[in-house]
Structure formats: structure tokens, C-alpha cells
PDB file as gemmi writes it, atoms N, CA and C in Angstrom:
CRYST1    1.000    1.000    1.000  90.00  90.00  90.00 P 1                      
ATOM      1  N   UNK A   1     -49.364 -26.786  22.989  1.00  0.00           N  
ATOM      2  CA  UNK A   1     -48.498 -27.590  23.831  1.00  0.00           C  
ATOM      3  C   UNK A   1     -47.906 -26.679  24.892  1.00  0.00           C  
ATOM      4  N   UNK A   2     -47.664 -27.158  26.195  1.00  0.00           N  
ATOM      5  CA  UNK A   2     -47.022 -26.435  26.698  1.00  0.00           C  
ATOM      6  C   UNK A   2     -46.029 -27.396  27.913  1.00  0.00           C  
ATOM      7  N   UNK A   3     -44.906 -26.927  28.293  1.00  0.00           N  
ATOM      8  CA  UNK A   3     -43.761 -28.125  29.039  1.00  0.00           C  
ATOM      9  C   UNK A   3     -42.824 -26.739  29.756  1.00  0.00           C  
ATOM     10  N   UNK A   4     -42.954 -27.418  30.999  1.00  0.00           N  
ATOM     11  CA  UNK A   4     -41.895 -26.719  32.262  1.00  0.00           C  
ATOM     12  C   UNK A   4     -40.429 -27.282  31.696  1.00  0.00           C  
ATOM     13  N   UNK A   5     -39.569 -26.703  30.927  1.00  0.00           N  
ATOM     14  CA  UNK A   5     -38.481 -27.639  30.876  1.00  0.00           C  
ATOM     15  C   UNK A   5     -37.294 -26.898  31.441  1.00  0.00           C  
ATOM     16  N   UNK A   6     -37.449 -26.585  32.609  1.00  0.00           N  
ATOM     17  CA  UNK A   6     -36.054 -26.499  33.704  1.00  0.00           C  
ATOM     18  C   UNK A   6     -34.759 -26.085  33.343  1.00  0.00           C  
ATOM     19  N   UNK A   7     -34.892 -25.205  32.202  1.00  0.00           N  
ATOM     20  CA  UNK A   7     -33.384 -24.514  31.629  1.00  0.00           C  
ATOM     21  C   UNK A   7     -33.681 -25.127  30.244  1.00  0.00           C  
ATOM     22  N   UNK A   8     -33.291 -24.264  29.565  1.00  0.00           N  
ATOM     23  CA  UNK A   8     -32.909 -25.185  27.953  1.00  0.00           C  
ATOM     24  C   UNK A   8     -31.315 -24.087  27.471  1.00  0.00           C  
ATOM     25  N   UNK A   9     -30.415 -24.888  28.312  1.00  0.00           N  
ATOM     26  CA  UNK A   9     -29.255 -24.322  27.622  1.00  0.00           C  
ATOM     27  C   UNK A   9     -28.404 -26.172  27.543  1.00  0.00           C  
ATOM     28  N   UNK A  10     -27.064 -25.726  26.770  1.00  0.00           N  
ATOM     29  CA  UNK A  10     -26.514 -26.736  25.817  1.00  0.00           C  
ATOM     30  C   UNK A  10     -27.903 -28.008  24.961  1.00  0.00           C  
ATOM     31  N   UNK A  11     -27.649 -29.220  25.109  1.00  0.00           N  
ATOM     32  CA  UNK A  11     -28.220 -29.945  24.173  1.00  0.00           C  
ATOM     33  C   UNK A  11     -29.800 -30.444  24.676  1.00  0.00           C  
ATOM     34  N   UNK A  12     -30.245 -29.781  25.711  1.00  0.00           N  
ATOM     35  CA  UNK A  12     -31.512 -30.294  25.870  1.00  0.00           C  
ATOM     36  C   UNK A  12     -32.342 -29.256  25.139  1.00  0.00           C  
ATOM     37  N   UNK A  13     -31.920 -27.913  24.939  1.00  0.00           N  
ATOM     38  CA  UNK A  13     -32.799 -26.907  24.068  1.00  0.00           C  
ATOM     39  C   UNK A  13     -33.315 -27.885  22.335  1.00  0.00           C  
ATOM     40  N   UNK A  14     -32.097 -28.547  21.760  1.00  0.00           N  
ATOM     41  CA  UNK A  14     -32.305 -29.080  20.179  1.00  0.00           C  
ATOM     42  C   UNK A  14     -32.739 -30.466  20.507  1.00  0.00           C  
ATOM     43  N   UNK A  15     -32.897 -31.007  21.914  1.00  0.00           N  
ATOM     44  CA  UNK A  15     -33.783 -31.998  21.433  1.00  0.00           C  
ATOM     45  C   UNK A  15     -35.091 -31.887  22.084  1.00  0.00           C  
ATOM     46  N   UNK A  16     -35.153 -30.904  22.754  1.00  0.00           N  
ATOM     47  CA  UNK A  16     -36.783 -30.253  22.938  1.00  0.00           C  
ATOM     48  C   UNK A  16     -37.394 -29.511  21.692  1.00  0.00           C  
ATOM     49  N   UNK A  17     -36.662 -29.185  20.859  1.00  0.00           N  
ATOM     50  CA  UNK A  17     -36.861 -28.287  19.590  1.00  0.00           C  
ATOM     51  C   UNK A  17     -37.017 -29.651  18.856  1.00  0.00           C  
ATOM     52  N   UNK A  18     -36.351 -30.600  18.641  1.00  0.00           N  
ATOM     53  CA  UNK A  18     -36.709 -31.524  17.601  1.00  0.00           C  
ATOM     54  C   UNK A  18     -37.720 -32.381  18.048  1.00  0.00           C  
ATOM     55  N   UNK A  19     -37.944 -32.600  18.970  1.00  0.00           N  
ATOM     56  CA  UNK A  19     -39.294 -33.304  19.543  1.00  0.00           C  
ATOM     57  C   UNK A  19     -40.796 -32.707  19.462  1.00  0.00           C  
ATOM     58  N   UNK A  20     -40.651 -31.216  19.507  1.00  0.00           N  
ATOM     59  CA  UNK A  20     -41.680 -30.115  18.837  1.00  0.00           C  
ATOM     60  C   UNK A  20     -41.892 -30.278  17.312  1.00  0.00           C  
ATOM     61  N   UNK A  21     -40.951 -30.125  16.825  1.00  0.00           N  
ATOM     62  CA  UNK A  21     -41.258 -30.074  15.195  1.00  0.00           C  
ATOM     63  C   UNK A  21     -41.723 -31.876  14.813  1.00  0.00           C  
ATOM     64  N   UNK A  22     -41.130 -32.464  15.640  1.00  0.00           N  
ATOM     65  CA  UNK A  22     -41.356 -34.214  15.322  1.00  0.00           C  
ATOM     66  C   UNK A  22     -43.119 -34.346  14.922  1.00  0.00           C  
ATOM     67  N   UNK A  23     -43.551 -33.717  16.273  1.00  0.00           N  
ATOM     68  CA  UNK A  23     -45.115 -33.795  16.719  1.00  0.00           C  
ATOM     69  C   UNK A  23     -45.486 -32.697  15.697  1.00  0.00           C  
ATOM     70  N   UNK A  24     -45.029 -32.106  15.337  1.00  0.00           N  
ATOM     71  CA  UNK A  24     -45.603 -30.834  14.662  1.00  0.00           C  
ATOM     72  C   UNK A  24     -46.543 -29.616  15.122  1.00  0.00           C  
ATOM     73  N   UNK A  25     -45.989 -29.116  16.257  1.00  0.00           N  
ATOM     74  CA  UNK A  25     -47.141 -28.775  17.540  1.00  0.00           C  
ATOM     75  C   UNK A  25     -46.540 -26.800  16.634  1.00  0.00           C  
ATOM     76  N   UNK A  26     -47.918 -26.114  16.685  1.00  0.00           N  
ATOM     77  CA  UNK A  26     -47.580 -25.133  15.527  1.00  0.00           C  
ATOM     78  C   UNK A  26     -47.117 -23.843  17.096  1.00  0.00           C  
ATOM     79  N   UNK A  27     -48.047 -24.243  17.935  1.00  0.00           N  
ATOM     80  CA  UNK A  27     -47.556 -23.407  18.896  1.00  0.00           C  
ATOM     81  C   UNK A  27     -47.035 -23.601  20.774  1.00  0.00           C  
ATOM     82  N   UNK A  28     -45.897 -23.491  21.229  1.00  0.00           N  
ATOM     83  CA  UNK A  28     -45.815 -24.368  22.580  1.00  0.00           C  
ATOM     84  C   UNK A  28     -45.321 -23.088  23.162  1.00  0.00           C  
ATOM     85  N   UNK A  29     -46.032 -23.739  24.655  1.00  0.00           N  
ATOM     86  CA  UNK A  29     -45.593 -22.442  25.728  1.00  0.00           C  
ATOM     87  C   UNK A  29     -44.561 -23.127  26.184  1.00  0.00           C  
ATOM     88  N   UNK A  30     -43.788 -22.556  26.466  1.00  0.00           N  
ATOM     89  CA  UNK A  30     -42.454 -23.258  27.551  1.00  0.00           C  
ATOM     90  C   UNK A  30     -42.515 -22.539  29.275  1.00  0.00           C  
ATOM     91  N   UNK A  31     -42.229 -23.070  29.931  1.00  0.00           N  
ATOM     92  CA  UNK A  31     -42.144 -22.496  31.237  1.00  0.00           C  
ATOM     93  C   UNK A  31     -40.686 -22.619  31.792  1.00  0.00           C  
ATOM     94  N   UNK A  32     -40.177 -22.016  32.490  1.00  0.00           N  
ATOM     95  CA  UNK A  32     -38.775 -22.137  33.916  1.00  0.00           C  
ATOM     96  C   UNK A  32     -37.494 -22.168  32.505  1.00  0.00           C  
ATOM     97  N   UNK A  33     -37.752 -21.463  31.372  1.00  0.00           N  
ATOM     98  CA  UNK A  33     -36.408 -21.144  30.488  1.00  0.00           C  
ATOM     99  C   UNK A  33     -35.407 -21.004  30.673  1.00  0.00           C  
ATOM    100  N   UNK A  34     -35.007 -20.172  31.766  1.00  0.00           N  
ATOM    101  CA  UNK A  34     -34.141 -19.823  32.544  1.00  0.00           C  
ATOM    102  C   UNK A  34     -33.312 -19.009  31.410  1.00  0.00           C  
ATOM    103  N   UNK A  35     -34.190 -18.246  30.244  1.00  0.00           N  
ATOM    104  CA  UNK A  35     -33.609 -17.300  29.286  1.00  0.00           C  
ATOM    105  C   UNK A  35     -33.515 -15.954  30.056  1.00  0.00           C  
ATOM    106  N   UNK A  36     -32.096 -15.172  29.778  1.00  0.00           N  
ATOM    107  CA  UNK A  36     -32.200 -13.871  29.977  1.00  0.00           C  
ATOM    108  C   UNK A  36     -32.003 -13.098  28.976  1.00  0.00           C  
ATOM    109  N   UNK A  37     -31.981 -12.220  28.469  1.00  0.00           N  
ATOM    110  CA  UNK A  37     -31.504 -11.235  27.330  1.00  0.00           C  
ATOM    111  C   UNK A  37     -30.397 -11.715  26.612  1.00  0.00           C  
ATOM    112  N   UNK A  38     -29.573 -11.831  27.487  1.00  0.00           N  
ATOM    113  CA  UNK A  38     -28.184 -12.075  26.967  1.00  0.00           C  
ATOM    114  C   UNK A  38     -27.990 -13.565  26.310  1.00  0.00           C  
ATOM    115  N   UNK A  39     -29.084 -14.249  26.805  1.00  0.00           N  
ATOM    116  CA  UNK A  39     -29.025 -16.225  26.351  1.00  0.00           C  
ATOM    117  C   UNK A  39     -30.338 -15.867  24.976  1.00  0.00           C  
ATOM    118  N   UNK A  40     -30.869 -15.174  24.693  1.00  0.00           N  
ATOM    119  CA  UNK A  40     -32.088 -15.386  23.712  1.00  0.00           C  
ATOM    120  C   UNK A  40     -31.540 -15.250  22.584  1.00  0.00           C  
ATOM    121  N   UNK A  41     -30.504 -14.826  21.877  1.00  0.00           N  
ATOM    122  CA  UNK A  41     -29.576 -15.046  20.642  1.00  0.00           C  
ATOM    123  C   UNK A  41     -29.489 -16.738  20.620  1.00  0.00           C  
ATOM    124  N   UNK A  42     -28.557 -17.146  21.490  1.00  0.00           N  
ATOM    125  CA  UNK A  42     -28.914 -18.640  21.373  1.00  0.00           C  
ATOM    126  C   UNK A  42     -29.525 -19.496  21.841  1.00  0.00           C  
ATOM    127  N   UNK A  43     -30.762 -18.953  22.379  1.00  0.00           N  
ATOM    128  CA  UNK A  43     -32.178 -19.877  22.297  1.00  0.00           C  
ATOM    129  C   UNK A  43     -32.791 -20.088  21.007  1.00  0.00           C  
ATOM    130  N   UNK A  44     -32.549 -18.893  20.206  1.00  0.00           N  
ATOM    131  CA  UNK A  44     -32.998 -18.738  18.692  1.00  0.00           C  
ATOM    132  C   UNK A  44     -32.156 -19.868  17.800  1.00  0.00           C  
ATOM    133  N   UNK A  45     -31.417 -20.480  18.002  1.00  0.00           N  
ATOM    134  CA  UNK A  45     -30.609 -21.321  17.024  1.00  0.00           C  
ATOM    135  C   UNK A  45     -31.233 -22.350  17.738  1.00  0.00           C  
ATOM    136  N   UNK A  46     -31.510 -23.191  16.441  1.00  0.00           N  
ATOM    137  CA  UNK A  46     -32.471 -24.713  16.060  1.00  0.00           C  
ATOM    138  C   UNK A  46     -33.749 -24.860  16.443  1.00  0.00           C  
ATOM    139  N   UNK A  47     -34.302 -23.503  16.226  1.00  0.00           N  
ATOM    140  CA  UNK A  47     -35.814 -22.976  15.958  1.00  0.00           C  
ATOM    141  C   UNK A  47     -36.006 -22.217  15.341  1.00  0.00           C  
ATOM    142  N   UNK A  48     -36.557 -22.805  13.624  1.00  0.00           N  
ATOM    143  CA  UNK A  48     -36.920 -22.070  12.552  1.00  0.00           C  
ATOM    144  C   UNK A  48     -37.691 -20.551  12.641  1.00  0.00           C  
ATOM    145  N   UNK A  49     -39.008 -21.112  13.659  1.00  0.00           N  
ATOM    146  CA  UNK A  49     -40.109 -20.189  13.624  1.00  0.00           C  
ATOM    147  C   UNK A  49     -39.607 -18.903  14.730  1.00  0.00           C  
ATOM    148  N   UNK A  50     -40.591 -17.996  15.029  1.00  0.00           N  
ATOM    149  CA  UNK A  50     -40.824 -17.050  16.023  1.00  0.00           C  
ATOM    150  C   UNK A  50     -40.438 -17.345  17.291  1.00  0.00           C  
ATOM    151  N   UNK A  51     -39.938 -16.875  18.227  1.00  0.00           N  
ATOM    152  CA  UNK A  51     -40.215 -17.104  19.875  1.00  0.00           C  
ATOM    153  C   UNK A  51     -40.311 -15.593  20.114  1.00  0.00           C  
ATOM    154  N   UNK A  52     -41.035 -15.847  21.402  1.00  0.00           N  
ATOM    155  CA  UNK A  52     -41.036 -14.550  22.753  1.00  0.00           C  
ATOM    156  C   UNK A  52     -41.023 -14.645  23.804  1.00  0.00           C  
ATOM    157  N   UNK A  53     -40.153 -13.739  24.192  1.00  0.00           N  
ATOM    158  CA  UNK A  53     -40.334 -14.424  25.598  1.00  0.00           C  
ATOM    159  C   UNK A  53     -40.540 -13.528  26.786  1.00  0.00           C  
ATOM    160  N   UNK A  54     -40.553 -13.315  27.723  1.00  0.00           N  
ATOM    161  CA  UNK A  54     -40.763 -12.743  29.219  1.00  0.00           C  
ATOM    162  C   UNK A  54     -39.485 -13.338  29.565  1.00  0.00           C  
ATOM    163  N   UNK A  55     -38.335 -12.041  29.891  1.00  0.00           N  
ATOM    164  CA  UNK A  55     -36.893 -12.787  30.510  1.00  0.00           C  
ATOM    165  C   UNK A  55     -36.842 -12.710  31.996  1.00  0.00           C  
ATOM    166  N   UNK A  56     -35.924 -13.812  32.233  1.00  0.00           N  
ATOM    167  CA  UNK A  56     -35.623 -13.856  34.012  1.00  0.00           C  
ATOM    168  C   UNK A  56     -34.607 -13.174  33.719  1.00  0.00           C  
ATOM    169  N   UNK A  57     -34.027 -12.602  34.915  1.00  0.00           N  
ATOM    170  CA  UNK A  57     -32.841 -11.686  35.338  1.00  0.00           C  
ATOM    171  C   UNK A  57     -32.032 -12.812  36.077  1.00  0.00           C  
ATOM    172  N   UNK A  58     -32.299 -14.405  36.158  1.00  0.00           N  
ATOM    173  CA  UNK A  58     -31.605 -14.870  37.076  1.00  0.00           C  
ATOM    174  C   UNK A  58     -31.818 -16.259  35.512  1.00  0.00           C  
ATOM    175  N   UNK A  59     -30.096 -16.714  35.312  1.00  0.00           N  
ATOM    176  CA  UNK A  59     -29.983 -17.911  34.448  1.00  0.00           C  
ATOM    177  C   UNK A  59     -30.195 -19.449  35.197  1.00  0.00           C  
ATOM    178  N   UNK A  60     -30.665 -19.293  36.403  1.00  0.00           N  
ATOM    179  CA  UNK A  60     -31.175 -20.430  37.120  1.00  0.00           C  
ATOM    180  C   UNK A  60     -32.546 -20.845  37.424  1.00  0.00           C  
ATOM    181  N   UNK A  61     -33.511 -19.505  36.907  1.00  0.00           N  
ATOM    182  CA  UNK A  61     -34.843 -19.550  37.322  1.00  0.00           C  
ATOM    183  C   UNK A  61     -35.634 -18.822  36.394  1.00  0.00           C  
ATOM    184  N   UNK A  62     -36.633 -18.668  36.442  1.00  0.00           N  
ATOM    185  CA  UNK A  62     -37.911 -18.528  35.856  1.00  0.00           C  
ATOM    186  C   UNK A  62     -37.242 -18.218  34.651  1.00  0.00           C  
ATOM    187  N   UNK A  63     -38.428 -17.093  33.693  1.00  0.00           N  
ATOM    188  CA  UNK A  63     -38.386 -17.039  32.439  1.00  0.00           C  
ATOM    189  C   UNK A  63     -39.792 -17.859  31.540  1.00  0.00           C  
ATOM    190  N   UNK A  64     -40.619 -17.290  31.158  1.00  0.00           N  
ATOM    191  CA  UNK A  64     -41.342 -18.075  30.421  1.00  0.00           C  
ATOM    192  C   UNK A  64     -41.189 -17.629  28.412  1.00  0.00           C  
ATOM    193  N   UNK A  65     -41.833 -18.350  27.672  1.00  0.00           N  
ATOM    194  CA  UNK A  65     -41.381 -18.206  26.144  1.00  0.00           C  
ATOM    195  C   UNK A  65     -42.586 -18.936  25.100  1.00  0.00           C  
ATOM    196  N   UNK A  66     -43.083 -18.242  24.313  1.00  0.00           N  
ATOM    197  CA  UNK A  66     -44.148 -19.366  23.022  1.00  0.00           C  
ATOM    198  C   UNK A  66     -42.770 -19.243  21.723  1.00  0.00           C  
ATOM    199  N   UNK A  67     -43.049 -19.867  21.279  1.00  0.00           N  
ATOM    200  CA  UNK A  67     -42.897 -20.573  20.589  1.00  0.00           C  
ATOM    201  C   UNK A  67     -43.216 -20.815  19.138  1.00  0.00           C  
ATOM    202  N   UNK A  68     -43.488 -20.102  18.151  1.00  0.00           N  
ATOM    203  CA  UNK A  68     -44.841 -20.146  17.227  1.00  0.00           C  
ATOM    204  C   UNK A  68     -43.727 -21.095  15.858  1.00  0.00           C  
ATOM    205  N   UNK A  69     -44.362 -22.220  15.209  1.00  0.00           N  
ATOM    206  CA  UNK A  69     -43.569 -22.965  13.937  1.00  0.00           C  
ATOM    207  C   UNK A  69     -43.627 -22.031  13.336  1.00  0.00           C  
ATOM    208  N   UNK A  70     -42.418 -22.558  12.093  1.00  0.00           N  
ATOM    209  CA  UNK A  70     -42.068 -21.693  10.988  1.00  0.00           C  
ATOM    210  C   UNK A  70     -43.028 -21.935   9.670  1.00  0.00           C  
ATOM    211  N   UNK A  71     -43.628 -20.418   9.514  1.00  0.00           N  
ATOM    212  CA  UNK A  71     -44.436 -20.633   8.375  1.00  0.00           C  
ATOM    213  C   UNK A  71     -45.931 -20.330   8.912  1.00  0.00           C  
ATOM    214  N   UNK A  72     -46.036 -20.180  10.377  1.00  0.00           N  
ATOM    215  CA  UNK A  72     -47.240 -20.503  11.088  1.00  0.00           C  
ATOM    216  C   UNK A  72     -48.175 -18.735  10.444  1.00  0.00           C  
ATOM    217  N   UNK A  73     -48.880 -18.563   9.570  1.00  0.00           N  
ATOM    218  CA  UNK A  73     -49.335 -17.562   9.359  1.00  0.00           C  
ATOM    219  C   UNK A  73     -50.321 -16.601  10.277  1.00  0.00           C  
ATOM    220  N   UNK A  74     -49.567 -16.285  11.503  1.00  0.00           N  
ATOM    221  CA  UNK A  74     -50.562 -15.367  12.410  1.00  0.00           C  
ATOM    222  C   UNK A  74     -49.770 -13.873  12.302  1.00  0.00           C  
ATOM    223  N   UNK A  75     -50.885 -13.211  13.010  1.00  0.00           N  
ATOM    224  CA  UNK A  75     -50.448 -11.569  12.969  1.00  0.00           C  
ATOM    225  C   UNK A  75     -50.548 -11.350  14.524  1.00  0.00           C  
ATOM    226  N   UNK A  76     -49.319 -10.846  14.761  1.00  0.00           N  
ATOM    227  CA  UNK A  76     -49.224 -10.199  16.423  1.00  0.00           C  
ATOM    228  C   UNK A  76     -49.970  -8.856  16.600  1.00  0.00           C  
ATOM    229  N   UNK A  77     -50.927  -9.198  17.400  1.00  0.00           N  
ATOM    230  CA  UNK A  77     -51.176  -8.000  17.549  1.00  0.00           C  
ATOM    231  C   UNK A  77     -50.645  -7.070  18.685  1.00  0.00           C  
ATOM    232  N   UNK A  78     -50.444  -7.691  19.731  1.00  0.00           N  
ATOM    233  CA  UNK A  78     -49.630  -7.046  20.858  1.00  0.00           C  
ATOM    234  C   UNK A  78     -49.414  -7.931  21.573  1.00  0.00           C  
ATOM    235  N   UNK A  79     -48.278  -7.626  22.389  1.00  0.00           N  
ATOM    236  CA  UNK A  79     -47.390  -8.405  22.965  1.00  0.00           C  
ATOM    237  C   UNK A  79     -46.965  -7.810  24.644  1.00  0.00           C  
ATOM    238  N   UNK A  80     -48.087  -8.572  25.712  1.00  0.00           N  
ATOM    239  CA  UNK A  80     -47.210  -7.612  27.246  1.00  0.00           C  
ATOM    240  C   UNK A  80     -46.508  -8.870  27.999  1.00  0.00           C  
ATOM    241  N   UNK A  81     -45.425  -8.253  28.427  1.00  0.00           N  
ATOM    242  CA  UNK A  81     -44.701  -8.921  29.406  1.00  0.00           C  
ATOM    243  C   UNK A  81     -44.275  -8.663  30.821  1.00  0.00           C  
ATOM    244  N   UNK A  82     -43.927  -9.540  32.240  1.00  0.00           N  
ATOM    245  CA  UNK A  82     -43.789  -8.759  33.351  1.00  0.00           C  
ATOM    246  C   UNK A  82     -42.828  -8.566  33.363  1.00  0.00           C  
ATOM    247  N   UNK A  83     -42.346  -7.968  34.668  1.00  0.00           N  
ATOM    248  CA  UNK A  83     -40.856  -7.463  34.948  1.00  0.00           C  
ATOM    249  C   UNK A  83     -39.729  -8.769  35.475  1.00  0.00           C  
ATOM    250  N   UNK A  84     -40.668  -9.586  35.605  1.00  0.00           N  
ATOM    251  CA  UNK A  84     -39.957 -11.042  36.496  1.00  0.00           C  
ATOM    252  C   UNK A  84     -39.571 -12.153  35.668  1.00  0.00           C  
ATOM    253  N   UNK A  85     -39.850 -12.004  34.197  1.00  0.00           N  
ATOM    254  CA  UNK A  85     -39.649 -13.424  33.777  1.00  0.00           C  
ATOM    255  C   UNK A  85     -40.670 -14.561  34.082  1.00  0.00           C  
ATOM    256  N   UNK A  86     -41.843 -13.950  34.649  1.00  0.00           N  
ATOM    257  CA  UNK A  86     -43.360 -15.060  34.788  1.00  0.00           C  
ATOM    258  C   UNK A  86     -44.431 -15.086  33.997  1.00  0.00           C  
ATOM    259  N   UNK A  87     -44.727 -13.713  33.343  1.00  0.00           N  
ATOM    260  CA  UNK A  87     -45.727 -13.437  32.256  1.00  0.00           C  
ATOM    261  C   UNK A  87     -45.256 -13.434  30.910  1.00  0.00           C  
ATOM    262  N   UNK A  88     -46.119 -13.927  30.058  1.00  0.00           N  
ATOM    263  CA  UNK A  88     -46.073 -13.793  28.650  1.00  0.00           C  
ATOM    264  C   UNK A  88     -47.383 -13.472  28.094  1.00  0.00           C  
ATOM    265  N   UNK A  89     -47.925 -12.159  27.639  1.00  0.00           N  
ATOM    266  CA  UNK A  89     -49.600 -12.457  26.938  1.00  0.00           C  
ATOM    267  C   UNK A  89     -49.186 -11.986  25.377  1.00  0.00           C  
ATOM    268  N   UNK A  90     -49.807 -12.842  24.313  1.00  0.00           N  
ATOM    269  CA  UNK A  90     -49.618 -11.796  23.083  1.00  0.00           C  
ATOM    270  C   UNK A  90     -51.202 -12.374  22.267  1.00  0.00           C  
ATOM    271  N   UNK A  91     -51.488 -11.358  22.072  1.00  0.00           N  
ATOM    272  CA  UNK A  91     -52.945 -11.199  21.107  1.00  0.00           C  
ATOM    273  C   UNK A  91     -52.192 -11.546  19.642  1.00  0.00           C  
ATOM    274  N   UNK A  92     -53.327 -12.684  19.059  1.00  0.00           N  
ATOM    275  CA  UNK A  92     -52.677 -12.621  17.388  1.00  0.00           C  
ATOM    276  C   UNK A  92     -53.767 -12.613  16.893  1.00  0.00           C  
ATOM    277  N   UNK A  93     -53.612 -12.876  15.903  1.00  0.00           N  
ATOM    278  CA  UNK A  93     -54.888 -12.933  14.528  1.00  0.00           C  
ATOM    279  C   UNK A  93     -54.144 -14.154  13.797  1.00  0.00           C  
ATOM    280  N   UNK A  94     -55.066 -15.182  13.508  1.00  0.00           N  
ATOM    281  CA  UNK A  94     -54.652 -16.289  13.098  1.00  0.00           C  
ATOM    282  C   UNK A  94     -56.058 -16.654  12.101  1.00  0.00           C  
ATOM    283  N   UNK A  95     -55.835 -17.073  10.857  1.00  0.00           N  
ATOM    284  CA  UNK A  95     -57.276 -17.301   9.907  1.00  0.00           C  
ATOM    285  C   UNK A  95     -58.628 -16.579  10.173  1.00  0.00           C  
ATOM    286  N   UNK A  96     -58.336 -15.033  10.844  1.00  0.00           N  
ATOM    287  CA  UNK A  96     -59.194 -14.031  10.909  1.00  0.00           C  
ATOM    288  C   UNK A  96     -59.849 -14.209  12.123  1.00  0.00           C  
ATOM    289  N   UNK A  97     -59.048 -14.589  13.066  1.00  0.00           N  
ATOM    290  CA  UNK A  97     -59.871 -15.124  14.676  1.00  0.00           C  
ATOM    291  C   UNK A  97     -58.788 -14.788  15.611  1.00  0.00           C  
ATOM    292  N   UNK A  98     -59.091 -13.889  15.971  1.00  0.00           N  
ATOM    293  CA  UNK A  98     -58.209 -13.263  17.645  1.00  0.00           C  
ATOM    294  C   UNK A  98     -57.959 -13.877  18.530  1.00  0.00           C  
ATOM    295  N   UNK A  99     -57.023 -14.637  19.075  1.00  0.00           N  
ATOM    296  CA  UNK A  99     -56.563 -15.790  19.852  1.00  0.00           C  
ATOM    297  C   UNK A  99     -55.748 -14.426  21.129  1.00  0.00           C  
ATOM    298  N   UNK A 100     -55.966 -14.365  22.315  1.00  0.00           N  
ATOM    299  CA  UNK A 100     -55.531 -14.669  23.318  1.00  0.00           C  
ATOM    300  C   UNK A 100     -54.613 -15.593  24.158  1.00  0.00           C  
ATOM    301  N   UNK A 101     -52.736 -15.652  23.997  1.00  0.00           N  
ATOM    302  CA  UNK A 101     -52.413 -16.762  24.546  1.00  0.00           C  
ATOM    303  C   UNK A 101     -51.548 -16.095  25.318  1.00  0.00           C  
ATOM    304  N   UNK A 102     -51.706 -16.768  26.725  1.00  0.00           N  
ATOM    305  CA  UNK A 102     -50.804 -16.104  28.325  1.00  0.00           C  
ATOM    306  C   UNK A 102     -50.447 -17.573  28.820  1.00  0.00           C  
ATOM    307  N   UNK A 103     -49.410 -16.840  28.967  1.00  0.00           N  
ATOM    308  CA  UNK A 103     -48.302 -18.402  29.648  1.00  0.00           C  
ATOM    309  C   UNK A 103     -47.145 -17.519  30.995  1.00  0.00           C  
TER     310      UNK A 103                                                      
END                                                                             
């Protein structure tokens, strides 16, 4: 899955999070987070599983983030990010098959 959702701070983050787990989607890219360092403590509350993200330096713009459900049994293998808050790539291992996912 993946959704541009234009900031996820106060109550649109838990009902984008409960609309994910509704569908049961094991992994979603998010785009335009508008997460910086300092907001990813509470991006992490009312999402069980993993996130990562690529931070913006600006709480009005970019930022991209996956997402992975809780329980989802993959292995990270590496993880690059840009300097801007636009890239996300992380290599996993998931049921013995190397997945490639860039957002």
C-alpha cells in the first residue's frame, strides 16, 4: 500500500493507522509525513509494528516512511536514506526472498 497523506500529526495519524490495520495491509509506504526527528517518538504511538523513515527538516513538508505490521517476520538487511526527507530504500529478507522496497 502506499498513500501521500499530507502530515500525520494530531488525529489523522490513528485513523490512518486504524484504517491500515482494518485492511490488514502488512506493509505501506507513506509519502509528505511531514516527520522530523523530533515528531518520530510520536509517530510511533498507535503503530504496533516497525516504521522508518527518511526525515524532513521542515514539519510542513516532505518526509517519506514504510511502515511494516506487527509480527510481520522480515529481516532488514540495510537501510539508505537521503538528506531531504524524499528517499527511503531498505533491502529485507522476507520467507527467504530479498525484497527491494524504495519509496
Amino acid at each position: 500500500m502506499s498513500l501521500n497523506v499530507r502530515g500525520l500529526r494530531g488525529n489523522k495519524r490513528h485513523t490512518v493507522y486504524r484504517w491500515l490495520k482494518e485492511h490488514k495491509f502488512h506493509i505501506c509506504l507513506l509519502q509528505e509525513t511531514y516527520c522530523t526527528k523530533g515528531f518520530a517518538p510520536r509517530m510511533k504511538k498507535g503503530w504496533d509494528g516497525d516504521i522508518m523513515h527518511s526525515f524532513s527538516a521542515s514539519p510542513h513538508s516532505k518526509g517519506v516512511s514504510i511502515l511494516f505490521s506487527k509480527g510481520l517476520p522480515y529481516k532488514l538487511i540495510s537501510k539508505h536514506t537521503d538528506s531531504d526527507g524524499r528517499i527511503i530504500l531498505v533491502n529485507i529478507e522476507f520467507n527467504g526472498v530479498q525484497y527491494s522496497i524504495c519509496n
